[in-house]
PyMOL Python script that loads the backbone (N, CA, C, O; Angstrom):
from pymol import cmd

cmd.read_pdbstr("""\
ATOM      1  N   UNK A   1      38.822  -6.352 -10.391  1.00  0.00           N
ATOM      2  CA  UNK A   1      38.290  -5.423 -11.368  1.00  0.00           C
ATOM      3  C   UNK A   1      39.434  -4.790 -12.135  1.00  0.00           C
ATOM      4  O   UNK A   1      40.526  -4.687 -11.576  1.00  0.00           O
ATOM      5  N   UNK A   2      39.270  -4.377 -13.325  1.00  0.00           N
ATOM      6  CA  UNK A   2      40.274  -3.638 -14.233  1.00  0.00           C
ATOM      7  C   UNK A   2      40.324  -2.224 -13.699  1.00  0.00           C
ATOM      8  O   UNK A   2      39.733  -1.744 -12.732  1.00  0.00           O
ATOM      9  N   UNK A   3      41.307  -1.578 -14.695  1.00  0.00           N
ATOM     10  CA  UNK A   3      41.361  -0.300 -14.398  1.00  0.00           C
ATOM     11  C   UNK A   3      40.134   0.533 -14.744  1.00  0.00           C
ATOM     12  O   UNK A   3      39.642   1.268 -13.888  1.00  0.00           O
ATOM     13  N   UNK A   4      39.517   0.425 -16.223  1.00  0.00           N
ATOM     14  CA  UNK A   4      38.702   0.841 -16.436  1.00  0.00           C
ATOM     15  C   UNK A   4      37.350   0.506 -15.812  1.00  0.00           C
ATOM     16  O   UNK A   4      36.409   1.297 -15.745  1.00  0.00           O
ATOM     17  N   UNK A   5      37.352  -0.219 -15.552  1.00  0.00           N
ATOM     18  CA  UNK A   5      35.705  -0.740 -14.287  1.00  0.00           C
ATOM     19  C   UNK A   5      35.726   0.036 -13.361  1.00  0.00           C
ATOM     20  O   UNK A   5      34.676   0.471 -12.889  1.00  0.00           O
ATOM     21  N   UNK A   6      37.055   0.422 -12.842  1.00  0.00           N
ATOM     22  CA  UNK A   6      37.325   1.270 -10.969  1.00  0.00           C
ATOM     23  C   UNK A   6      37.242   2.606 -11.316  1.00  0.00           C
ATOM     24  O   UNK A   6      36.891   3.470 -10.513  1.00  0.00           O
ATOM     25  N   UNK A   7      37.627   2.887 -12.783  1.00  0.00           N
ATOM     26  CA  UNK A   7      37.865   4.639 -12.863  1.00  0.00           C
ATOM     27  C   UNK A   7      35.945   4.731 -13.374  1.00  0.00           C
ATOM     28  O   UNK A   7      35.326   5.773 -13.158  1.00  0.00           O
ATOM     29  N   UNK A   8      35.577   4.082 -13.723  1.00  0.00           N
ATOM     30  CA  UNK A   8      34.207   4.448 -14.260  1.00  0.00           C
ATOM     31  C   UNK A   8      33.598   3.818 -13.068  1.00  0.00           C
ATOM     32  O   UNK A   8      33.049   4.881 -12.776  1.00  0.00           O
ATOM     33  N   UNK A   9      33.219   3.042 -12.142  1.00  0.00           N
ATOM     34  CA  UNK A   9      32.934   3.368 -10.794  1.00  0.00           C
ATOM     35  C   UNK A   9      32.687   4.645  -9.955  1.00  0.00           C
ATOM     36  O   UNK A   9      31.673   5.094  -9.420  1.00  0.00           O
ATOM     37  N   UNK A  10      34.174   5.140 -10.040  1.00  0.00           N
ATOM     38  CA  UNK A  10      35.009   6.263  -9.618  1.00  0.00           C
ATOM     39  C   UNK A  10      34.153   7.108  -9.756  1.00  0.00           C
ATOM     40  O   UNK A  10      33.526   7.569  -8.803  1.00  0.00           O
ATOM     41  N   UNK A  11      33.975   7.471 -11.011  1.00  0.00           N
ATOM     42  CA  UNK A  11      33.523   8.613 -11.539  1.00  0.00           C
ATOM     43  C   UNK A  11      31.693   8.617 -11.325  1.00  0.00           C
ATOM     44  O   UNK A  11      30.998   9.632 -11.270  1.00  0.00           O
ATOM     45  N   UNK A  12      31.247   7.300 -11.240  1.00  0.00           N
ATOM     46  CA  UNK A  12      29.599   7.484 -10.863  1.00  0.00           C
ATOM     47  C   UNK A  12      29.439   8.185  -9.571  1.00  0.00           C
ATOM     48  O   UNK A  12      28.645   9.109  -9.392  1.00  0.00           O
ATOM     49  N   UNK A  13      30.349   7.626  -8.555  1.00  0.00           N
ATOM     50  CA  UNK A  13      30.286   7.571  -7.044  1.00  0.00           C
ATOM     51  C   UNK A  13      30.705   8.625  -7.107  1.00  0.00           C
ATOM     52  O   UNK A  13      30.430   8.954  -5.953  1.00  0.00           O
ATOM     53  N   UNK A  14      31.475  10.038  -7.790  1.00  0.00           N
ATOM     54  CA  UNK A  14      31.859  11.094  -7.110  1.00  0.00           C
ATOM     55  C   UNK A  14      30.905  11.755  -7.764  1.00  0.00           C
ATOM     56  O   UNK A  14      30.868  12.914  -7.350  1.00  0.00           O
ATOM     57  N   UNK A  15      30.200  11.571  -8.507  1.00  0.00           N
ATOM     58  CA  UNK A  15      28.486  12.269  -9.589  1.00  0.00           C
ATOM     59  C   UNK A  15      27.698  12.005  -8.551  1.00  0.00           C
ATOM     60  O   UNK A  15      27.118  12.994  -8.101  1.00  0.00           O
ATOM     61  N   UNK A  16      27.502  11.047  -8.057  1.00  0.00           N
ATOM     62  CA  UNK A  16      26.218  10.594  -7.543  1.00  0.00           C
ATOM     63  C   UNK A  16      26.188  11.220  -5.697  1.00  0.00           C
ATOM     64  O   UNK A  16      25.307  11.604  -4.927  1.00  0.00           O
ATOM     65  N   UNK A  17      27.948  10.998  -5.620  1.00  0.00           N
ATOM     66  CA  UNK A  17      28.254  11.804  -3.936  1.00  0.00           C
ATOM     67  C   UNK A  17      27.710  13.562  -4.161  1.00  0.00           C
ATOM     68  O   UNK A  17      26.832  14.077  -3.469  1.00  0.00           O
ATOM     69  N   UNK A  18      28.395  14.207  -5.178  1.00  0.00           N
ATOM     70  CA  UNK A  18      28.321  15.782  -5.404  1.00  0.00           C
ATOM     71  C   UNK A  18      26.767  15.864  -5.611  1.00  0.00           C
ATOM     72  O   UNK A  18      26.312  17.001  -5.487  1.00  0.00           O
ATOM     73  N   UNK A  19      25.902  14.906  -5.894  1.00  0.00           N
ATOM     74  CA  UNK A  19      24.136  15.237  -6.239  1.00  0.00           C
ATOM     75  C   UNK A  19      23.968  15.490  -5.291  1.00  0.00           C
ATOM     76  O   UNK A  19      23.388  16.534  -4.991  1.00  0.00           O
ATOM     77  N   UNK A  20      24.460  14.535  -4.331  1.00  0.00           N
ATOM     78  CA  UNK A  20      23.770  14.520  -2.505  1.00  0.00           C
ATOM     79  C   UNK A  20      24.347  15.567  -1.835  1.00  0.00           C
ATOM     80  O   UNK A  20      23.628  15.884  -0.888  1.00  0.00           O
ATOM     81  N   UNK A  21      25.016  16.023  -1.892  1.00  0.00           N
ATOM     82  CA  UNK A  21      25.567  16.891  -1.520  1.00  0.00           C
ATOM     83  C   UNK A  21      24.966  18.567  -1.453  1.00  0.00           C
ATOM     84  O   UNK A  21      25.263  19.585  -0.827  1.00  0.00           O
ATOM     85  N   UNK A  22      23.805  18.112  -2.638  1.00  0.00           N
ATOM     86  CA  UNK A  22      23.089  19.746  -2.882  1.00  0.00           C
ATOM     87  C   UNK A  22      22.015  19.518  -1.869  1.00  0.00           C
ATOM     88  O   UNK A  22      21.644  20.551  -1.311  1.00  0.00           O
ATOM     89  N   UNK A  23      21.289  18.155  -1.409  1.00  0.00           N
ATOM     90  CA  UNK A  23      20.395  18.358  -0.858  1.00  0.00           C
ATOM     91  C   UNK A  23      20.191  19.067   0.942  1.00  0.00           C
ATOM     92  O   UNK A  23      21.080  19.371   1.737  1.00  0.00           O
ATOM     93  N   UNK A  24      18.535  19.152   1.122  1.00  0.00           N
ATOM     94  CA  UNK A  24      18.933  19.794   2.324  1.00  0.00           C
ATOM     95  C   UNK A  24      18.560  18.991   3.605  1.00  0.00           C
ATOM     96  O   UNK A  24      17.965  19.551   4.526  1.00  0.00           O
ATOM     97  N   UNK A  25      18.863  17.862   3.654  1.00  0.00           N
ATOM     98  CA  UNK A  25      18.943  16.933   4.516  1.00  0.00           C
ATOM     99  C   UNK A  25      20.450  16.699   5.000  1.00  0.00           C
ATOM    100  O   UNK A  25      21.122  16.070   4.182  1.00  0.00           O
ATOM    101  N   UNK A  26      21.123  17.090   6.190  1.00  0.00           N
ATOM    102  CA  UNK A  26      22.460  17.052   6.885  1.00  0.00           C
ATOM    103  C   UNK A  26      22.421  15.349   6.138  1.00  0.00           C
ATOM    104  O   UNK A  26      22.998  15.109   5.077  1.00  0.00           O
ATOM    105  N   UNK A  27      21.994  14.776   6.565  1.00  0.00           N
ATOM    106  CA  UNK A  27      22.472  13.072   6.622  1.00  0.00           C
ATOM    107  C   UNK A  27      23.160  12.692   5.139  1.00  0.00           C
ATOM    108  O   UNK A  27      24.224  12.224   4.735  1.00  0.00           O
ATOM    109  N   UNK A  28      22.093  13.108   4.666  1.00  0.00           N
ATOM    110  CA  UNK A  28      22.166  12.822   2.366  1.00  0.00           C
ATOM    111  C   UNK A  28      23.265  14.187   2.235  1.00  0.00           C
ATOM    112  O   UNK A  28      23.900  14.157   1.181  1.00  0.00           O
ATOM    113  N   UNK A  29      23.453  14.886   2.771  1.00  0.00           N
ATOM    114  CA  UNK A  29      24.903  15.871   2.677  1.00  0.00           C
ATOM    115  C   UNK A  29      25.930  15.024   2.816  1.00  0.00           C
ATOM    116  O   UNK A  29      26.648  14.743   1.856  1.00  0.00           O
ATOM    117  N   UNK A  30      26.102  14.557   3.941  1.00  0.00           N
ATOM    118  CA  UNK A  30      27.026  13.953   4.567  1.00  0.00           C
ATOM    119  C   UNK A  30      27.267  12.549   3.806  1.00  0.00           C
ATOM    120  O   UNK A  30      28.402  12.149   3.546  1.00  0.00           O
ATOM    121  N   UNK A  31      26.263  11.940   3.521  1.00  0.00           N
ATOM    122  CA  UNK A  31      26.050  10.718   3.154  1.00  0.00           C
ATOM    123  C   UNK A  31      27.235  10.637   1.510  1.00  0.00           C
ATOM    124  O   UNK A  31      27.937   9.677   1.190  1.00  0.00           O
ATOM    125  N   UNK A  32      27.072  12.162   0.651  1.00  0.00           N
ATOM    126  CA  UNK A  32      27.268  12.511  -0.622  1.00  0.00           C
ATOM    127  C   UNK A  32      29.152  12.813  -0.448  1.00  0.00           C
ATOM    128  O   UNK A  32      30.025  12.458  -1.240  1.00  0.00           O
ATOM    129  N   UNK A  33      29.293  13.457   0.659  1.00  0.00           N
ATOM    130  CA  UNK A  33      30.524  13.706   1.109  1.00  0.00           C
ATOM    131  C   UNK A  33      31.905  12.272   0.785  1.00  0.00           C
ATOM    132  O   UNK A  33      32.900  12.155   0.070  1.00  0.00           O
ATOM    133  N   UNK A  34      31.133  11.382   1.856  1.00  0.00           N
ATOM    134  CA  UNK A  34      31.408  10.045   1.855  1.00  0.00           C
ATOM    135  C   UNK A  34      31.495   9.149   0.386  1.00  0.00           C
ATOM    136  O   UNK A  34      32.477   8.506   0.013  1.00  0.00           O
ATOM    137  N   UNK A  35      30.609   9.246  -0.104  1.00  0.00           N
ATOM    138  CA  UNK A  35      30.568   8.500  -1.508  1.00  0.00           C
ATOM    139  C   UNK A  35      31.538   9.382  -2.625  1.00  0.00           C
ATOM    140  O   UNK A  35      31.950   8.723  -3.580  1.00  0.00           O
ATOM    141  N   UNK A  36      31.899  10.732  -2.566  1.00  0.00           N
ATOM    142  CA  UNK A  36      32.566  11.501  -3.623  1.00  0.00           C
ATOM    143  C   UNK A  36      33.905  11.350  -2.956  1.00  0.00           C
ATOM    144  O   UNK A  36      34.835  12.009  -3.423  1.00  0.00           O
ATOM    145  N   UNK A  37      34.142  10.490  -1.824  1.00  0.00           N
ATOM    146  CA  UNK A  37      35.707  10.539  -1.429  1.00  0.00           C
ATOM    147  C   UNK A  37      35.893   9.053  -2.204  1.00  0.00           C
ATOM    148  O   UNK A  37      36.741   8.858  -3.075  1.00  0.00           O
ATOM    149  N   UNK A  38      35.072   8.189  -1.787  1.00  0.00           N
ATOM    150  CA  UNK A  38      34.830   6.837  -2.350  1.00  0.00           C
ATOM    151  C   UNK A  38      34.811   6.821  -3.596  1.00  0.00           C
ATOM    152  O   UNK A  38      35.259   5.740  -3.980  1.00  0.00           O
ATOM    153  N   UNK A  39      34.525   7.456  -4.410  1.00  0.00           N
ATOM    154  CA  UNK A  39      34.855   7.543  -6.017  1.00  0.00           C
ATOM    155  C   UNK A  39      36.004   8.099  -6.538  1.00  0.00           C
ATOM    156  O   UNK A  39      36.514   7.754  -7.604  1.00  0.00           O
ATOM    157  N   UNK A  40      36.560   9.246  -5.547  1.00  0.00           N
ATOM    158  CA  UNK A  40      37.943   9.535  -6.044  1.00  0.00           C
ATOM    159  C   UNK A  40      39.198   8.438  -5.573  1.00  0.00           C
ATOM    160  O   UNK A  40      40.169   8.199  -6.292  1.00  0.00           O
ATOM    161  N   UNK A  41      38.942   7.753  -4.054  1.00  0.00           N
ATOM    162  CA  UNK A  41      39.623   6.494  -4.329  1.00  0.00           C
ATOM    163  C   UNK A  41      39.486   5.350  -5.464  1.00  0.00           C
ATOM    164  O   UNK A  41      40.474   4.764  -5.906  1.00  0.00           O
ATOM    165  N   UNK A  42      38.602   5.176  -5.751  1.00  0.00           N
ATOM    166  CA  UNK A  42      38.454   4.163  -6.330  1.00  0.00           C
ATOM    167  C   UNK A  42      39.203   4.769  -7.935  1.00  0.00           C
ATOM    168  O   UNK A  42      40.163   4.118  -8.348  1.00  0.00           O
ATOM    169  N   UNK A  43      38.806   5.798  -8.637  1.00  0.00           N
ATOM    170  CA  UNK A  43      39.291   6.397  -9.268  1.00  0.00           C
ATOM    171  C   UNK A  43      40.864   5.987  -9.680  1.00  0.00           C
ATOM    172  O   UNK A  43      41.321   5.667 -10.778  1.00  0.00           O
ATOM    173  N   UNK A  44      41.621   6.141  -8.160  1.00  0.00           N
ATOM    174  CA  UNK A  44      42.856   6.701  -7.793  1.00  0.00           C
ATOM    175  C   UNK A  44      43.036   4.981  -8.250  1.00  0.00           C
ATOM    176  O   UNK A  44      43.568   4.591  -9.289  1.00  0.00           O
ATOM    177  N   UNK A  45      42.627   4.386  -7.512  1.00  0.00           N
ATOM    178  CA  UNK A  45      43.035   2.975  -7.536  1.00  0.00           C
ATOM    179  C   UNK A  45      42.934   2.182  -9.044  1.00  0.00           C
ATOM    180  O   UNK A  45      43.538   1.143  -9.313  1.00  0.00           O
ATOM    181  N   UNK A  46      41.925   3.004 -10.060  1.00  0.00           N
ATOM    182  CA  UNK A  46      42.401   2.302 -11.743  1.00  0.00           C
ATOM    183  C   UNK A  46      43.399   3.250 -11.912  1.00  0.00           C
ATOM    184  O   UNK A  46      44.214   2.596 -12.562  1.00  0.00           O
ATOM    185  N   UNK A  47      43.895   4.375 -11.761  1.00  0.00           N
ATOM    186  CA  UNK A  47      45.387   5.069 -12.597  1.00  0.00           C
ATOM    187  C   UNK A  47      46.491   3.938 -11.893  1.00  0.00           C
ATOM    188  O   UNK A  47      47.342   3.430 -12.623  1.00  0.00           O
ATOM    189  N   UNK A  48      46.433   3.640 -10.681  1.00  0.00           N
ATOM    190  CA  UNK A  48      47.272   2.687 -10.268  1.00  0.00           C
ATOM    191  C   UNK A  48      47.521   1.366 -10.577  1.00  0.00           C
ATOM    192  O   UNK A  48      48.577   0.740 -10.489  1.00  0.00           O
ATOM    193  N   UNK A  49      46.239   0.953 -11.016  1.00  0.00           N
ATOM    194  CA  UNK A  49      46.413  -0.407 -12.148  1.00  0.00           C
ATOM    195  C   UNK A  49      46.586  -0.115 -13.203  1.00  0.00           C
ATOM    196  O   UNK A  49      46.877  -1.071 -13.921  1.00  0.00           O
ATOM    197  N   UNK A  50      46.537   0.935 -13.736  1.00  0.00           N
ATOM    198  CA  UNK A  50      46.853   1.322 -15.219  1.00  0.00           C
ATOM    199  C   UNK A  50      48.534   1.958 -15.434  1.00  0.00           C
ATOM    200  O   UNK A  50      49.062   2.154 -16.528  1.00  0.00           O
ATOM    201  N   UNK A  51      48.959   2.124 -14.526  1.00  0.00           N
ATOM    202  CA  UNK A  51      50.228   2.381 -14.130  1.00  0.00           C
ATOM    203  C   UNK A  51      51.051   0.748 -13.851  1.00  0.00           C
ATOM    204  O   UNK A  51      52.016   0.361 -14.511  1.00  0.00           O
ATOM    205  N   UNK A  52      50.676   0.306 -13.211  1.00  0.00           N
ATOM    206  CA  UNK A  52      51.131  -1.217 -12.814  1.00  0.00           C
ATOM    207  C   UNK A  52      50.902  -2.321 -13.450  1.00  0.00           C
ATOM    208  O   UNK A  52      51.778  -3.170 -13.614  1.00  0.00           O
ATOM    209  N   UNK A  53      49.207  -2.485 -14.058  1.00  0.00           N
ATOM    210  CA  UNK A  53      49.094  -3.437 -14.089  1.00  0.00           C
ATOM    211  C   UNK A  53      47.806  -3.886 -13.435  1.00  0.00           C
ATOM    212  O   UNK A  53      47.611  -3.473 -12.292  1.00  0.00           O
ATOM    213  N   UNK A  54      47.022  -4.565 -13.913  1.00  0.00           N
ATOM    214  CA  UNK A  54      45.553  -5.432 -13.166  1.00  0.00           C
ATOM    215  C   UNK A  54      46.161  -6.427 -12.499  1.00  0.00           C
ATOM    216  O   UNK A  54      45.306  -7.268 -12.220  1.00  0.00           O
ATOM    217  N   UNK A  55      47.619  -6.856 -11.963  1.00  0.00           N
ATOM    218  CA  UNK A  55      48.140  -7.649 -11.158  1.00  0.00           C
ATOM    219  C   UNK A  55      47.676  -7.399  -9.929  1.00  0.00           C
ATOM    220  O   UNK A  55      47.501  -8.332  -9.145  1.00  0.00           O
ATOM    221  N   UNK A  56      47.377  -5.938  -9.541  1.00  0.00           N
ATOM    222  CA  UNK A  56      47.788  -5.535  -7.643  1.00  0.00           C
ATOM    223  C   UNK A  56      46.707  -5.590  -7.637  1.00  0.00           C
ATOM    224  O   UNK A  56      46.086  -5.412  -6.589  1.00  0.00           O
TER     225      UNK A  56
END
""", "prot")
cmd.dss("prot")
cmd.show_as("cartoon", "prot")
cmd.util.cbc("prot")
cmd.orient("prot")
């Protein structure tokens, strides 16, 4: 994937983690937690191809 595919990924998965996050089900809390860490990696990982290169 490019940089721009992973940072706009990124950015659904930490929208879509912080939604879950309001609800009041522990699991879909938790569940939202998980996915908004998963979008800021993924995030992290297009500045790093955009820094490097779509090589790595």
């Amino acid at each position: 994937m490019g940089e721009l595919t992973d940072k706009i990924k990124g950015n659904v998965n930490e929208a879509v983690g912080k939604a879950k996050q309001h609800s009041d089900d522990p699991e879909t809390k938790a569940e939202g937690k998980q996915q908004e860490a998963k979008g800021k990696g993924q995030q992290f990982k297009g500045e790093v191809k955009g820094k490097m290169g779509d090589d790595i």
